[in-house]
C-alpha positions in Angstrom: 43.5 -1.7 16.0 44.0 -5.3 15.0 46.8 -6.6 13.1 46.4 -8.4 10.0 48.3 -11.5 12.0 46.0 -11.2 15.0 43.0 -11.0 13.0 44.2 -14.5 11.6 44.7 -15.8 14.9 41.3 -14.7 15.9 39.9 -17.4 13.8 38.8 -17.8 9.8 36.5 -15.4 8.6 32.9 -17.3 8.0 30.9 -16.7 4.6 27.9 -17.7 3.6 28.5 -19.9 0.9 26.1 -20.4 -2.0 23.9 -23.7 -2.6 25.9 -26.8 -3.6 25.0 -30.4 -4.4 25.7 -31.4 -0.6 23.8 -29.0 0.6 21.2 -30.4 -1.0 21.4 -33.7 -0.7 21.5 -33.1 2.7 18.8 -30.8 3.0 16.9 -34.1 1.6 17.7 -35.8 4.0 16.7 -34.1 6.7 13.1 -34.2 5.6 13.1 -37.8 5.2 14.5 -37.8 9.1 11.8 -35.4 9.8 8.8 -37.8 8.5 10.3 -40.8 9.4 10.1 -39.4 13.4 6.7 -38.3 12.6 5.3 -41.2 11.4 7.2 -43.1 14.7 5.9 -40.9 16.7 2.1 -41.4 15.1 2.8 -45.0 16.2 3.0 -45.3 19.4 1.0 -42.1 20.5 -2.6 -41.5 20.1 -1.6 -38.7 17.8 -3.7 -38.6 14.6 -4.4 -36.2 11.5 -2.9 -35.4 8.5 -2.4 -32.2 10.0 -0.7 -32.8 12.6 1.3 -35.0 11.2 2.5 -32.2 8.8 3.2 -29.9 11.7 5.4 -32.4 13.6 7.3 -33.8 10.3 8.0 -30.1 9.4 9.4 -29.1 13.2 11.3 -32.0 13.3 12.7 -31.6 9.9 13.8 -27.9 11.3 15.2 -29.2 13.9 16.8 -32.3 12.6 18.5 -30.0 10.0 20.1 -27.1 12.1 21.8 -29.9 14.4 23.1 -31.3 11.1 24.1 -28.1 9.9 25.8 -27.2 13.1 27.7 -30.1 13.3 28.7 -29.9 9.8 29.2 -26.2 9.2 28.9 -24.1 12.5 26.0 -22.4 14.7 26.4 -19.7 12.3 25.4 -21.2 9.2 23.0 -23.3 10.9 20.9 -20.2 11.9 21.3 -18.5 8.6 20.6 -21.6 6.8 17.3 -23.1 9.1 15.9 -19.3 8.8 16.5 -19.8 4.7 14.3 -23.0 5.2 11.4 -21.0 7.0 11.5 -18.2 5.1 11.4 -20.3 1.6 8.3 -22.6 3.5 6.4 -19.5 4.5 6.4 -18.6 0.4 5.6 -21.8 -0.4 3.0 -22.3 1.8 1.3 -18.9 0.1 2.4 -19.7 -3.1 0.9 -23.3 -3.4 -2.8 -22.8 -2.7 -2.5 -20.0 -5.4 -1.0 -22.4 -7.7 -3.9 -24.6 -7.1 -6.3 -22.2 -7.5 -5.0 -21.3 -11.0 -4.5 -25.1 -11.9 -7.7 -26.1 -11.0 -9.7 -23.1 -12.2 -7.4 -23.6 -15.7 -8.7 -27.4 -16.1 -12.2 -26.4 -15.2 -12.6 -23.4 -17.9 -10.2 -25.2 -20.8 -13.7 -28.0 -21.1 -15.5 -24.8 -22.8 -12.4 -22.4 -24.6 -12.7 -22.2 -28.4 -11.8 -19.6 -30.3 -15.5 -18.8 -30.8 -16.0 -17.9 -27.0 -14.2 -14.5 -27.9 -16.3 -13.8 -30.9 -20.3 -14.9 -29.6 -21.9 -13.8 -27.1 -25.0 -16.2 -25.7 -28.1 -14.4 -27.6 -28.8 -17.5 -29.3 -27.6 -20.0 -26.8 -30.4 -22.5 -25.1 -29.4 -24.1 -21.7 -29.1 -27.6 -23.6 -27.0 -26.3 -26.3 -23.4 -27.7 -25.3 -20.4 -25.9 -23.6 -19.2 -24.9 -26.5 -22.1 -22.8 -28.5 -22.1 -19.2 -28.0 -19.2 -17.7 -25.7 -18.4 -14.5 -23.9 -17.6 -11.7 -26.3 -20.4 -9.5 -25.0 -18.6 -9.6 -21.1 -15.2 -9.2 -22.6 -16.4 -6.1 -24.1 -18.4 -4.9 -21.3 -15.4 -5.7 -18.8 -12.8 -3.9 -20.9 -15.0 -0.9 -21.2 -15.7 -0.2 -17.9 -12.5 -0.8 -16.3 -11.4 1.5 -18.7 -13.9 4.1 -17.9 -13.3 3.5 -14.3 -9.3 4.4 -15.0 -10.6 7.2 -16.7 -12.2 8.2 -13.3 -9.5 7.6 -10.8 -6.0 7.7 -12.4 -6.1 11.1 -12.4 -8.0 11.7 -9.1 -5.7 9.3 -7.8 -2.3 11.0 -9.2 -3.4 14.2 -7.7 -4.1 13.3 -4.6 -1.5 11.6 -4.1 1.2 14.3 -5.2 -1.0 16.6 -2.7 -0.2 14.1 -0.1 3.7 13.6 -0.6 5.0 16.7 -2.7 2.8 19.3 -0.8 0.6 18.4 2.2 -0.4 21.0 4.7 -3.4 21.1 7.4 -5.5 19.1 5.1 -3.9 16.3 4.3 -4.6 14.1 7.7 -8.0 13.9 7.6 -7.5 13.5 3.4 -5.0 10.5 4.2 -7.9 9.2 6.8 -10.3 9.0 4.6 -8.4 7.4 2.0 -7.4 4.6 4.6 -11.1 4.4 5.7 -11.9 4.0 1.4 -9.7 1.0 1.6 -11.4 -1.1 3.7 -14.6 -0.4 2.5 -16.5 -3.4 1.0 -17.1 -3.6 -2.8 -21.2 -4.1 -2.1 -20.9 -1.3 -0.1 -19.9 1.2 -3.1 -22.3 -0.9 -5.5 -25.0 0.2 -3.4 -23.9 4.1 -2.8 -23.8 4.3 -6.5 -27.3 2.4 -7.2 -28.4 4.5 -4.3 -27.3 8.1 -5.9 -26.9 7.7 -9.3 -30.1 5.2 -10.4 -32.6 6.0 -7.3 -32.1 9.3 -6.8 -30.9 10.7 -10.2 -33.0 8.5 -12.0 -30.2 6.9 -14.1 -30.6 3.4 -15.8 -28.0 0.4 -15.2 -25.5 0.9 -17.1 -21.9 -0.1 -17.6 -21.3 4.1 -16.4 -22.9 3.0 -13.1 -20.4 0.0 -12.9 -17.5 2.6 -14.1 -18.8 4.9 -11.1 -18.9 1.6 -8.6 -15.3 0.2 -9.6 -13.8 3.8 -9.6 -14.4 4.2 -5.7 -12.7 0.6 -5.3 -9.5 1.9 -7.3 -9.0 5.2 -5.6 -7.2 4.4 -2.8 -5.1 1.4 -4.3 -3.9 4.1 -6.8 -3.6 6.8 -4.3 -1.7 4.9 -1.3 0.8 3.1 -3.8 1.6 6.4 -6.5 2.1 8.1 -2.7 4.3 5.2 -1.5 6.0 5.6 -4.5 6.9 9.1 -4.9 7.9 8.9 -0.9 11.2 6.9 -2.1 11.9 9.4 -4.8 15.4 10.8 -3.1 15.0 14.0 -1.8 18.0 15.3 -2.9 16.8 15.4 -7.2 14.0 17.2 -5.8 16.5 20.2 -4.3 18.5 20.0 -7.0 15.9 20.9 -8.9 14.6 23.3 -6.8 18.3 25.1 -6.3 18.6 25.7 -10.4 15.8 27.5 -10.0 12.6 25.3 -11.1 9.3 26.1 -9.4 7.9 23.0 -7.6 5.2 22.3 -10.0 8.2 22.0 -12.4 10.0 19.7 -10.3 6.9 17.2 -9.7 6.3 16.9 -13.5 9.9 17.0 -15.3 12.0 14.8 -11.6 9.8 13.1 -9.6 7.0 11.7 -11.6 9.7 10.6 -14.5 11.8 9.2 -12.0 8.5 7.4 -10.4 7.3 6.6 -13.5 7.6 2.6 -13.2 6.6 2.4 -9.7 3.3 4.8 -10.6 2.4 2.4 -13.7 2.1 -0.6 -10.9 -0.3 1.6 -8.8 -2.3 2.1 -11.8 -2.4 -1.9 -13.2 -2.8 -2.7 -8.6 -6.1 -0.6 -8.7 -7.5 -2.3 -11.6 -6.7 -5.7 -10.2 -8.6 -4.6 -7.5 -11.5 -3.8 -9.2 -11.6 -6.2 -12.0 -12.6 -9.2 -10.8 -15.5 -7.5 -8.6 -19.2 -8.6 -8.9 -21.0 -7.5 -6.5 -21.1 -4.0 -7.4 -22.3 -4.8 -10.9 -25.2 -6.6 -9.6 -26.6 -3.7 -8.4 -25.2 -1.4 -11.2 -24.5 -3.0 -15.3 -26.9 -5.6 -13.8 -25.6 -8.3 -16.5 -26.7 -9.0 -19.8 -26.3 -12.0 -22.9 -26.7 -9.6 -25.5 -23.6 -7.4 -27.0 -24.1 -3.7 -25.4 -21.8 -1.4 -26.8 -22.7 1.7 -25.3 -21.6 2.4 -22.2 -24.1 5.5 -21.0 -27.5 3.2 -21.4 -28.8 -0.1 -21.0 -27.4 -3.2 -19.1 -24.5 -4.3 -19.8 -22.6 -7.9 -19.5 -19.0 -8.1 -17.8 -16.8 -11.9 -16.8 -17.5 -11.2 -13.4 -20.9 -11.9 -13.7 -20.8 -13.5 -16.7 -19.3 -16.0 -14.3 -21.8 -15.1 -11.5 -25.0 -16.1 -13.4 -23.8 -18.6 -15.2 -22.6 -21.1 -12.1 -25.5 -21.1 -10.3 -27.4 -22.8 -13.5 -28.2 -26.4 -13.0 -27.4 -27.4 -16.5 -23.3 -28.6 -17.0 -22.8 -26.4 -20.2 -23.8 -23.5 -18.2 -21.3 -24.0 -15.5 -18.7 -25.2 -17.9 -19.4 -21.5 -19.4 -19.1 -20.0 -16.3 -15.5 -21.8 -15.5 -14.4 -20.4 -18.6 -15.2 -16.6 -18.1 -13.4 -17.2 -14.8 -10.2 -18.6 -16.9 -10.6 -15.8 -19.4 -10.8 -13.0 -16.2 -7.6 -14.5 -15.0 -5.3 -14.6 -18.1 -6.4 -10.8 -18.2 -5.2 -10.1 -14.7 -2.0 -11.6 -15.3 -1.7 -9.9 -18.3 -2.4 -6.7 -16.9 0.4 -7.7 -14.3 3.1 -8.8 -17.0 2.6 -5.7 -18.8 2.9 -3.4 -16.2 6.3 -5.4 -15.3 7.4 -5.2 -19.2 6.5 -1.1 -19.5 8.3 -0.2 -15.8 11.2 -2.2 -16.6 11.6 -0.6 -20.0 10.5 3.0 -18.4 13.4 2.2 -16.1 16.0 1.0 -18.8 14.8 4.0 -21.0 16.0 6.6 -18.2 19.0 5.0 -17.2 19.9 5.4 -21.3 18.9 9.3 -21.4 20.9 9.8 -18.0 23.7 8.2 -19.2 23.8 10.2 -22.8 23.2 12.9 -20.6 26.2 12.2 -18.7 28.4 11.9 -21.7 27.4 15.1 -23.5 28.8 16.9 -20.4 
C-alpha cells in the first residue's frame, strides 16, 4: 500500500470544483471566440445558412473552450467541464422549442380568456359575435368527465396488471407484457375507430362521452401499466422478504410494503396516462363527436371536450373563432401542467409522510 507521503508525491488530488464567477466569464468567452470564427469563416468561404452557421459557432465554441480549459485547469476538468456544456446544450435544445410552444400558444389564447370562457358555453354564440362572447364551459366539463371515466377504466386494470407482471408473473406474462408493448404504439385513431367500430356500429350505442371514455381508456393502459411496473421493479427486494419471513402472505406484502412504498412513483403513472390521453382528438371525432351545447350526461348524446373544442373551432374562417380555439388550447395546457404539479406536490408529501411514520416507528422501538 501507498504511504500517505508517497501519495503526496504522486501529485495533488483533482476535484471538481463548483461554478465560480471565472468560470463563467470565461465560459462567455469562449462563445464569443466561437461566433467570431464562424462568422470569419462565413467570409471567405462559400459557406451560407443560419444553420450552418449555428453548427460551426457551436463546434468551435466546444472546442475553443476545452483548449482553454486545459490550459487553465487540466485535461481532466476540461473533459468533465466540455461534457457539462453538451449535456446542458442537449437540454436546452429540447427544452427551448417547448418553451416556445407554450409562449406562443399562451399569447395566442390570452386575446379570448375572460373569466366568462369558464362559465358559457357557445349555444348562443354567432361566428361574428367577438372572441370574447360565449366560452368553453361545456368542453371543460365534457373533458374532465371523461378523463375521469377513462381513469375509472384503467387505473385499476392498469394496477393489476401490472402487480401480475412484477410481484407474480409466470407463463403468462410474456405474451401479456407483448401486448402491452404492442398497445403502446398503437395510434390514438386507431382505438377511436375500434371503439366506434364495436361499441356504436355493432352494439348500436350513440356518441357519447362513454364512447370517448372507452377510446381514451385503451390509450392509458399501457402508460399506467409499464410505469406502476417500472415502479414497483425498484421497490428493494429485501422489504418484500422481510415481510414475507414474519410471516405475511404475499397478497399482504403487495398491499401493506410495496404499493405504500411505491405509492409516489404509482401516482406519476396514473397523472403520465392521462397526459397521454388528454389532449387526444382524434378518437373523439369518431366517438363524443363534439358538441356547443352543455351535455352533462355522460351515457347519451354528444358531448363537447377542449380537444375538439379546439379542433372545430380553428378551422373556422372567422378570427373570433380561431381566437376561441387558441384559447381552449391555453385552457388544455394549464390543465396538463396542473395535473403534472399535482402529482409532484401529492408524491413528494406521500414520500415525506412515510419517511415521518418510519421514523416514529423507529423511535417507539
Amino acid at each position: 500500500m501507498q504511504t500517505a507521503t508517497e501519495v503526496r508525491r504522486a501529485g495533488p488530488r483533482v476535484r471538481i470544483k463548483n461554478w465560480t464567477q471565472r468560470d463563467a466569464l470565461l465560459l462567455v468567452g469562449c462563445a464569443y471566440a466561437g461566433i467570431a470564427f464562424a462568422w470569419l469563416l462565413f467570409r471567405v468561404t462559400p459557406l451560407e445558412g443560419v444553420f450552418g452557421f449555428v453548427v460551426c459557432a457551436y463546434l468551435a465554441f466546444v472546442a475553443i473552450y476545452w483548449f482553454v480549459v486545459r490550459d487553465v485547469e487540466g485535461p481532466l476538468l476540461a473533459s468533465d467541464r466540455v461534457v457539462s456544456v453538451i449535456v446542458a446544450s442537449a437540454a436546452g435544445f429540447v427544452l427551448v422549442p417547448l418553451v416556445l410552444i407554450i409562449g406562443f400558444v399562451i399569447v395566442q389564447g390570452a386575446k379570448a380568456l375572460t373569466p366568462g370562457f369558464f362559465v358559457h358555453t357557445l349555444e348562443t354564440v354567432g361566428p361574428l359575435d367577438p372572441a370574447t362572447a360565449g366560452g368553453g364551459l361545456h368542453a371543460i366539463v365534457g373533458t374532465f368527465m371523461q378523463v375521469g371515466a377513462a381513469m375509472i377504466i384503467s387505473v385499476p386494470l392498469g394496477l393489476m396488471v401490472a402487480i401480475y407482471l412484477n410481484e407474480i408473473g409466470g407463463r403468462p406474462a410474456r405474451p401479456v407484457r407483448f401486448v402491452v408493448d404492442a398497445m403502446s404504439g398503437v395510434p390514438s385513431i386507431v382505438a377511436g375507430l375500434f371503439i366506434y367500430a364495436v361499441w356504436i356500429v355493432q352494439l348500436g350505442n350513440d356518441f357519447s362521452g362513454l364512447a370517448a371514455a372507452l377510446a381514451l381508456s385503451v390509450l392509458m393502459l399501457p402508460t399506467v401499466i409499464r410505469t406502476s411496473e417500472e415502479m414497483l421493479r425498484i421497490v428493494p427486494d429485501g422489504l418484500r422478504e422481510a415481510s414475507l419471513a414474519l410471516g405475511a402472505p404475499e397478497w399482504r406484502t403487495v398491499s401493506r410494503v410495496v404499493l405504500p412504498t411505491a405509492r409516489a412513483g404509482l401516482i406519476t403513472a396514473v397523472i403520465l396516462g392521462v397526459a397521454r390521453a388528454v389532449g387526444e382528438t382524434a378518437p373523439l371525432i369518431m366517438t363524443a363527436f363534439g358538441s356547443s351545447l352543455l351535455n352533462g350526461n355522460l351515457f347519451a348524446g354528444a358531448q363537447s371536450a377542449l380537444p375538439l373544442f379546439s379542433y372545430a373551432l380553428i378551422r373556422s374562417p372567422q378570427q373570433s373563432q380561431i381566437d376561441r380555439a387558441w384559447t381552449g388550447a391555453l385552457v388544455l395546457i394549464a390543465i396538463v401542467l396542473g395535473l403534472f404539479t399535482l402529482a409532484r406536490v401529492l408524491g413528494n408529501r406521500a414520500g415525506k409522510g412515510r419517511g415521518r411514520r418510519l421514523r416514529k416507528r423507529g423511535a417507539k422501538t
